[in-house]
C-alpha positions, 0 to 999 in steps of 0.5 A: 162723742162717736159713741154716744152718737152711736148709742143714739143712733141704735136707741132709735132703730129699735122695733122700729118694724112695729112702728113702721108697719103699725103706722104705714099699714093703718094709714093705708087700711083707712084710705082704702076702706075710705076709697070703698066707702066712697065708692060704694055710697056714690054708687060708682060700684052696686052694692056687690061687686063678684070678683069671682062670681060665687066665691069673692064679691066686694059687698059693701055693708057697715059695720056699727060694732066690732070685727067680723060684726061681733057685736051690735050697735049698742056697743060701739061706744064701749067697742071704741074704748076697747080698741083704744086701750088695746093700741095704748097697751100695744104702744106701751109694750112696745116703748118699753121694750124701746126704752129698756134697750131690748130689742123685739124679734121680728116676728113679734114686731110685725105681729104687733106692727100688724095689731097696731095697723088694724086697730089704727084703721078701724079705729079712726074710721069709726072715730069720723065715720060712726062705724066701719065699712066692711066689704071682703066677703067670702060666699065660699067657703061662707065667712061674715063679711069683713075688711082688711084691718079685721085680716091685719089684727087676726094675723097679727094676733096669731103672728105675737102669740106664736112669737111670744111663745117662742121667746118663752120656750126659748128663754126656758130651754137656755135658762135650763140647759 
């Protein structure tokens, strides 16, 4: 009886880190774009905000499309099923790797945690809302202006693809050595 609570026990705390941070970071990525949106629209900030004049303003602007305003109004419905899809795959994966008792390097499930997170909060934001409130913009160097869940899933994106590539130059190494 100890082993299977044992077996159990060690199911349940696979890649919990992908959920963890997945779950926690695109409720608290929603309530801060939820603050700045409040925010900005009860005028309580003007429409910028320099917090290093010149260099790093909150600008408040909504975003009807995709990360980084990639692509126009037009496309949101079809933006929104992308970003569905995309969370269920990452959820997939995940549970499969769960499932089949293989346990993900941490980096790769802080990578997809970090997917997870950023999809979760755009997502539901443009889900109640209609679009995105986007508010980082950085005037030096110039970038489009863009929110923490668009940070959240590039890092992400960067963090899986490194650890995958990783897990495979390993994998090749031991299986040739």
């Amino acid at each position: 009886m100890l082993r299977a609570k044992t077996f159990m026990t060690e199911t349940r705390a696979r890649n919990r880190w992908a959920w963890i941070i997945g779950l926690a970071g695109g409720v608290l990525g929603f309530l801060i774009q939820v603050l700045i949106r409040k925010a900005f629209e009860e005028q309580l900030l003007s429409k910028t905000l320099p917090l290093i004049p010149g260099v790093f303003h909150l600008t408040y602007l909504k975003n009807p499309g995709a990360a980084f305003s990639f692509f126009d109004s037009n496309l949101t419905s079809w933006t929104l099923w992308l970003r569905l899809i995309s969370m269920g795959i990452i959820a997939v994966v995940t549970l499969l790797f769960s499932r089949f008792r293989k346990e993900m390097i941490l980096p790769l499930q802080v990578g997809l945690g970090l997917l997870l997170a950023g999809g979760i909060s755009n997502t539901v934001e443009q889900i109640l809302y209609g679009d995105i409130a986007i508010y980082l913009d950085w005037r030096s160097p110039p970038l489009p202006i863009f929110n923490l869940a668009d940070i959240a899933v590039r890092l992400g994106s960067f963090v899986t693809n490194i650890s995958i590539l990783y897990w495979l130059l390993s994998t090749l190494i031991r299986r040739f050595r």
